[in-house]
C-alpha positions as CSV (number, residue, x, y, z in Angstrom):
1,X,57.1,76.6,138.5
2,X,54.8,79.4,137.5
3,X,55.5,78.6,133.8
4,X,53.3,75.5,134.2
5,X,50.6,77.3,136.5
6,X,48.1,77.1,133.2
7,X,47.7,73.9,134.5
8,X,45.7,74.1,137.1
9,X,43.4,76.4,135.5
10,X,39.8,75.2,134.6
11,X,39.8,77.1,131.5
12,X,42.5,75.4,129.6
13,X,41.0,71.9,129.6
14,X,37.3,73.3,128.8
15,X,39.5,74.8,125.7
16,X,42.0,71.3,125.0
17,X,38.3,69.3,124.9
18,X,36.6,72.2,122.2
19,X,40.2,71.6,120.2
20,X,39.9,67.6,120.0
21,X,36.2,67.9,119.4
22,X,36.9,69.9,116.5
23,X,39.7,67.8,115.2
24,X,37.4,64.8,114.9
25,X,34.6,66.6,113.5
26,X,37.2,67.5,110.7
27,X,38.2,63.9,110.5
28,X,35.1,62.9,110.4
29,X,33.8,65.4,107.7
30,X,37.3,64.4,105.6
31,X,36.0,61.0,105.7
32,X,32.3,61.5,104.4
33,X,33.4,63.9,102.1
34,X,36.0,61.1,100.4
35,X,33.3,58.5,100.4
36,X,30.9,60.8,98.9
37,X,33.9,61.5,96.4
38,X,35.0,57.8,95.4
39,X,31.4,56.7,96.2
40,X,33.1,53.7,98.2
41,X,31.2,50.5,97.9
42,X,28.7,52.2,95.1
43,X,30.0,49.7,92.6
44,X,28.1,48.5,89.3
45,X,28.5,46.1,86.7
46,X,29.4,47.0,82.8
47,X,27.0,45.9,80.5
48,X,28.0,44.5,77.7
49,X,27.2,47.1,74.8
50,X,28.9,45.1,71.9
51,X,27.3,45.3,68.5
52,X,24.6,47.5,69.9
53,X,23.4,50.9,69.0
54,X,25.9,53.5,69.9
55,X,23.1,56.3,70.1
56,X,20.5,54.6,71.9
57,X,23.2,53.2,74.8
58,X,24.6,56.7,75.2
59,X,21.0,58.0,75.9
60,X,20.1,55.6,78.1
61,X,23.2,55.0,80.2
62,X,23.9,59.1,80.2
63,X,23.8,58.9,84.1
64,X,26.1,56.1,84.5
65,X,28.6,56.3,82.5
66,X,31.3,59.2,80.9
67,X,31.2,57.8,77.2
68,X,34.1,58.8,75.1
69,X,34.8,57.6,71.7
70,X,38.5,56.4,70.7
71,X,38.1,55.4,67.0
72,X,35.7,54.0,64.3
73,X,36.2,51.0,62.4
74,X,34.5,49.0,59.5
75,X,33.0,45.4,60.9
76,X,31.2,43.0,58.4
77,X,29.5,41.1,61.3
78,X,28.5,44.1,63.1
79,X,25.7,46.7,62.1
80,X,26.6,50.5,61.3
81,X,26.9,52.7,64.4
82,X,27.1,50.0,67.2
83,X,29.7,49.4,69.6
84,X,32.8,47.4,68.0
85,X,34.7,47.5,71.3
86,X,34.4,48.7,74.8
87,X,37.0,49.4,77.8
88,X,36.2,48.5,80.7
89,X,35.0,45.2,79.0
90,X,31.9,43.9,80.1
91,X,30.9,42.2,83.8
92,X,33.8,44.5,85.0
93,X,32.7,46.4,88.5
94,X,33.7,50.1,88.0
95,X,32.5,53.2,90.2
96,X,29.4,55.1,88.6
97,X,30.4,57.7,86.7
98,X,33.3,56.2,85.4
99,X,35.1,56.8,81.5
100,X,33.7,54.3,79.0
101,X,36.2,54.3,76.2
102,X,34.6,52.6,73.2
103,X,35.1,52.0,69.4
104,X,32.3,52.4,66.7
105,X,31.6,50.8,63.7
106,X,31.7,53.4,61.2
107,X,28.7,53.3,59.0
108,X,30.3,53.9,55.5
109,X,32.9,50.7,54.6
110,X,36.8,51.1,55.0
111,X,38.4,51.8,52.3
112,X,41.6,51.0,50.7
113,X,44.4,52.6,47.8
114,X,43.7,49.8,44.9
115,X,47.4,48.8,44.7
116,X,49.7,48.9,41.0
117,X,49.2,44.9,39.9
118,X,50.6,45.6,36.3
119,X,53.5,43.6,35.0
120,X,53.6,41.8,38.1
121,X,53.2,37.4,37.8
122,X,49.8,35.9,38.9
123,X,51.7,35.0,42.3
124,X,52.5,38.5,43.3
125,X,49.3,40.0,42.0
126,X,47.8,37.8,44.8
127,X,50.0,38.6,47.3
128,X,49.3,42.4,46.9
129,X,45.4,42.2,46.8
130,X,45.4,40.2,50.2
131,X,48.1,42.4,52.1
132,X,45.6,45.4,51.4
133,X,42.7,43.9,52.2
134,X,41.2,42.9,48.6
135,X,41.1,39.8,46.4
136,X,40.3,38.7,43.0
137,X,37.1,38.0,41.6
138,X,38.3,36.4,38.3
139,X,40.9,36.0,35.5
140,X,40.7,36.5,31.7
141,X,43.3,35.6,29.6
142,X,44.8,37.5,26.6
143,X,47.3,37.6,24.3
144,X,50.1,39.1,25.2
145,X,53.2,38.0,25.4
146,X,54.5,37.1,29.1
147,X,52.9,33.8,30.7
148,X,50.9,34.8,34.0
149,X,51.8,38.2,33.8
150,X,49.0,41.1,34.5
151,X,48.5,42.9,32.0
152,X,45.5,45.1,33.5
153,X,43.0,45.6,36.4
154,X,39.6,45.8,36.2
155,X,36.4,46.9,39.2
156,X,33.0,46.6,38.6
157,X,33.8,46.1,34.5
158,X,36.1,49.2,34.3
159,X,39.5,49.9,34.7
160,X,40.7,50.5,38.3
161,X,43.6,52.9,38.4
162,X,46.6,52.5,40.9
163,X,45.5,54.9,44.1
164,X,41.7,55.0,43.5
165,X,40.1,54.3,46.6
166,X,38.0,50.8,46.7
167,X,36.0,49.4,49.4
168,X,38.3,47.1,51.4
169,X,37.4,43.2,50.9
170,X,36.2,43.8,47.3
171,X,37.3,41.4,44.3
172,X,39.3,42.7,41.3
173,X,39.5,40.8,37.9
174,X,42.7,40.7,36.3
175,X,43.5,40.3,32.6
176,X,46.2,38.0,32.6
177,X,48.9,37.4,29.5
178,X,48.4,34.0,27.6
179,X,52.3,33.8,26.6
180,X,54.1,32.6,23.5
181,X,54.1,29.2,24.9
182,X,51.8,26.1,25.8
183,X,48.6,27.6,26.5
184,X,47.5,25.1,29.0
185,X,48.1,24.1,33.1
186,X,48.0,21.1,35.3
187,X,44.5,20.7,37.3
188,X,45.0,20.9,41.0
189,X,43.4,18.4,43.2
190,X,40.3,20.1,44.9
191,X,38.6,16.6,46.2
192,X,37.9,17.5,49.9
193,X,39.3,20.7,50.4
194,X,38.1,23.3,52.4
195,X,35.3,25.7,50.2
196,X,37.0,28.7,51.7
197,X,40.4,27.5,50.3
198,X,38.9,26.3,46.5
199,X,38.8,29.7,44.9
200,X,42.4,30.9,45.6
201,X,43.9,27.5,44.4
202,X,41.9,27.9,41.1
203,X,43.6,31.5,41.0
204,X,46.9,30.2,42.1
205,X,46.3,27.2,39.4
206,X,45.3,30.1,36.4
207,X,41.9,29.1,37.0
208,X,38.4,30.0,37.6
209,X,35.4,28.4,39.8
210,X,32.7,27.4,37.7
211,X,29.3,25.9,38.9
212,X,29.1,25.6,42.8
213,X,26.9,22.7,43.9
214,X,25.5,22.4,47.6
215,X,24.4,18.8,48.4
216,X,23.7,18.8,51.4
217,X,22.5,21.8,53.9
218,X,25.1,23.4,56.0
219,X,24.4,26.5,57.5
220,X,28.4,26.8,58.7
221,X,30.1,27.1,55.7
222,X,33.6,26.4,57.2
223,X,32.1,22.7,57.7
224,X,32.3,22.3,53.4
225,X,34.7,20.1,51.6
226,X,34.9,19.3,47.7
227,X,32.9,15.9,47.2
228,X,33.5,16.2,43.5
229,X,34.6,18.1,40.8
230,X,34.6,18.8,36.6
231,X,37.0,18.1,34.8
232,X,37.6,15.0,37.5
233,X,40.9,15.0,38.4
234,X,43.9,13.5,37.3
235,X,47.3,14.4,37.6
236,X,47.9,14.2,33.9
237,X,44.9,16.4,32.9
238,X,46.1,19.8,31.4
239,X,43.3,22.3,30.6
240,X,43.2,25.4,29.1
241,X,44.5,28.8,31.5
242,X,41.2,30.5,32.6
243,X,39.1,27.8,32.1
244,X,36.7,27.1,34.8
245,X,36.1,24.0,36.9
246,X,32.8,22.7,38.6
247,X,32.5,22.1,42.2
248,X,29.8,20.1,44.5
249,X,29.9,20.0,47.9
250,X,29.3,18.1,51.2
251,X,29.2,19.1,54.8
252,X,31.8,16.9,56.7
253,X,28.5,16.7,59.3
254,X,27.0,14.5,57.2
255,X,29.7,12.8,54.8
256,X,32.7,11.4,56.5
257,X,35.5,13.1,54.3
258,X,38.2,10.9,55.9
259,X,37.6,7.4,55.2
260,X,36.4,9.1,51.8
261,X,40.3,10.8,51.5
262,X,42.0,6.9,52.3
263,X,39.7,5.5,49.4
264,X,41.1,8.4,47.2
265,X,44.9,7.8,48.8
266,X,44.8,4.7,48.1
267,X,43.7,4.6,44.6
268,X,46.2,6.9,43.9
269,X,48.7,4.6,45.5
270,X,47.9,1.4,44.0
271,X,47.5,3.7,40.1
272,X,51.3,5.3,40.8
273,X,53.1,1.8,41.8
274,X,51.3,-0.2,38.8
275,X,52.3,2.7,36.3
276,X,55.9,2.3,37.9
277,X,55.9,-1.4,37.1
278,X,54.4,-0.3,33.6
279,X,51.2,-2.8,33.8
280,X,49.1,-2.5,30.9
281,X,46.6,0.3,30.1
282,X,43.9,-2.6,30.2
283,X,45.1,-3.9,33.5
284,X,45.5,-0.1,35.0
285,X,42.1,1.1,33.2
286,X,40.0,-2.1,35.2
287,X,41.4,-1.5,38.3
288,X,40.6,2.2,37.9
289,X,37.1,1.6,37.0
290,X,37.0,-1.0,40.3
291,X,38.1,1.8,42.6
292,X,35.6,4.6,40.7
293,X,32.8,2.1,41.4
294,X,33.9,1.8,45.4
295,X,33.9,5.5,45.8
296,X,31.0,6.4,43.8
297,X,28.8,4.0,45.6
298,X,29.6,4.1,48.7
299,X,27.4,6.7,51.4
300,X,30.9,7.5,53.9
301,X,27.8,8.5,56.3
302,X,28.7,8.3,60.1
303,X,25.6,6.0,61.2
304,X,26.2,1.8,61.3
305,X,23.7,1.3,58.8
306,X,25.5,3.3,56.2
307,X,28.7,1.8,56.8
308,X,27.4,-2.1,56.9
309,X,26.4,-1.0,53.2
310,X,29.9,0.5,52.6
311,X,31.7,-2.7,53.7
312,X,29.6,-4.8,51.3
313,X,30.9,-2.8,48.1
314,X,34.5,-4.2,47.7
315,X,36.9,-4.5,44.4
316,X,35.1,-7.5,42.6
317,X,36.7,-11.1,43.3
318,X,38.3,-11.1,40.2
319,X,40.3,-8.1,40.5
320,X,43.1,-10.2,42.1
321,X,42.5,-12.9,39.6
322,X,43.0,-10.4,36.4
323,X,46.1,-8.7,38.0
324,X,47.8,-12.1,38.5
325,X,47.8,-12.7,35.0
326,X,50.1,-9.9,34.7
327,X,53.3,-11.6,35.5
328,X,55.3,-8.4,35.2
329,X,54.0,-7.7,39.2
330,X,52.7,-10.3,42.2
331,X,49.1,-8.9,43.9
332,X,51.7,-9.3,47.4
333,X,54.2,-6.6,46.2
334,X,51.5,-4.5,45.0
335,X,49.6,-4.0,48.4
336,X,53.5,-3.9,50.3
337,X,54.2,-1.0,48.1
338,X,50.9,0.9,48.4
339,X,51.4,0.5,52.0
340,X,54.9,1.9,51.9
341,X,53.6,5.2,49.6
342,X,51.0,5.4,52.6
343,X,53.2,5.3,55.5
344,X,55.5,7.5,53.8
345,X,53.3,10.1,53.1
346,X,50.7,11.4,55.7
347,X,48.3,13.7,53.7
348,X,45.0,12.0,53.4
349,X,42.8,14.8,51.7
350,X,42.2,16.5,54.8
């Protein structure tokens, strides 16, 4: 039993109690030392540095934050040299010190390779512009002899060569080719449409946007339809390629654009099942002139007042009177088939 005689000895405990007070000092200084590392619990909150100046938020947040920049990127809505993007994204609780990956917006604009629009149709010139970024400012017709085809590109009033570099979102004019043939094309129907949408199908129509007229004031833009245009429409009207039509505009805040489309719709229905039934141009011209006077006098504003006035302006009462004299079509059958066009076709100008 000697083997175990240490035992008993004073001097093996004093030196057992010096190796666990050691151990949990270590422990202990592991500890500190790993919250002094991760700085546990020091947590802060990521501003939100978004459109602000790169320069000044790298100087003043130095201390908090390892900045590092990924890219930089062109932003209309943004100014040069502020933050486009950020990662970690704002109100996110990070540990001081952390990486800030962020995006810039480059202070010179992105720039794109003009594409090759020669001897391609109107169609796929436009196609090509808006896949790289670009559009088109206007088109002038010449002679030459394929309809709609491009014939050249022009920048600023010069010739743009395929490759050059151009400022992405700019507008190129195209010379288009007249053709051998008719020299005119059908009107499209811009009467509430979207102002955002009314240049492209003038384009896509071989057409140009003349005068633009604001009515009322709309700081949004996205809230203005087409109150009226010139030429008026008409699906017969043909004009000449290039020309340019006039546009005036409301903001569907203040003009109620969809009891104005139904007026429109239903003219259009009535007109299309007279002309079926071949009434006479005098019949067809009155009742024309009955729905021009409805829609040009009436304020389609949202408040009762307004619309009190707007039920007061109705086709006169001898509308019905003058088309029964027709015998060729009963008023019954005319209102049934307007209201069979309507059900069967749910696009009301919006």
């Amino acid at each position: 039993m000697k083997a175990f005689n240490f035992l008993t000895q004073r001097a093996f405990y004093i030196n057992m109690l010096i190796i666990i007070a050691l151990i949990i000092i270590i422990i202990e200084a592991v500890f500190v030392s790993l919250d002094s590392y991760t700085r546990h619990g020091d947590e802060i909150v990521v501003p939100d540095f978004v459109g602000q100046n790169c320069d000044s938020i790298l100087e003043q947040y130095a201390d908090v934050f390892h900045f590092v920049m990924l890219d930089s990127v062109y932003a209309k809505n943004l100014p040069e040299g502020s933050f486009f993007q950020q990662d970690p994204l704002p109100n996110s609780n990070v540990k001081k010190g952390r990486n800030l990956y962020y995006i810039k917006v480059s202070e010179a604009p992105e720039k794109v390779s003009m594409p090759n629009l020669r001897n391609l149709s109107l169609r796929q010139a436009m196609v090509l512009l808006k896949s790289n970024g670009l559009k088109v400012s206007e088109l002038e017709y010449v002679d030459h002899f394929a309809k709609n085809a491009v014939v050249e590109q022009k920048f600023n009033g010069e010739i743009i060569e395929p490759g050059n570099e151009i400022v992405k979102g700019s507008a190129v004019k195209l010379l288009v080719g007249y053709g051998r043939d008719d020299k005119k094309t059908h009107l499209p129907n811009l009467l509430t449409v979207k102002k955002d949408n009314v240049k492209n199908l003038l384009h896509e129509a071989s057409l140009n946007i003349g005068k633009e007229i604001f009515m009322d004031f709309e700081e949004d833009e996205s809230k203005l339809k087409v109150y009226k245009m010139e030429p008026a429409y008409d699906i017969q009207t043909l004009i000449t390629l290039g020309s340019t039509v006039d546009v005036w505009y409301r903001s569907e805040n203040q003009f109620d654009f969809y009891s104005y489309g139904r007026e429109l719709f239903k003219k259009d229905s009535i007109l299309s099942v007279m002309k079926k039934k071949k009434l006479s141009d005098d019949t067809i011209k009155y009742v024309t002139d009955s729905f021009d006077y409805i829609i040009t006098h009436r304020l389609f504003k949202y408040d009762s007042i307004s619309r009190e006035y707007d039920k007061n302006i109705v086709l006169e009462k001898d509308f019905f009177e003058y088309i029964h004299r027709d015998d060729t079509l009963n008023i019954d059958s005319l209102y049934n088939e307007m209201f069979e066009n309507e059900l069967e076709n749910d696009y009301f100008y919006e």
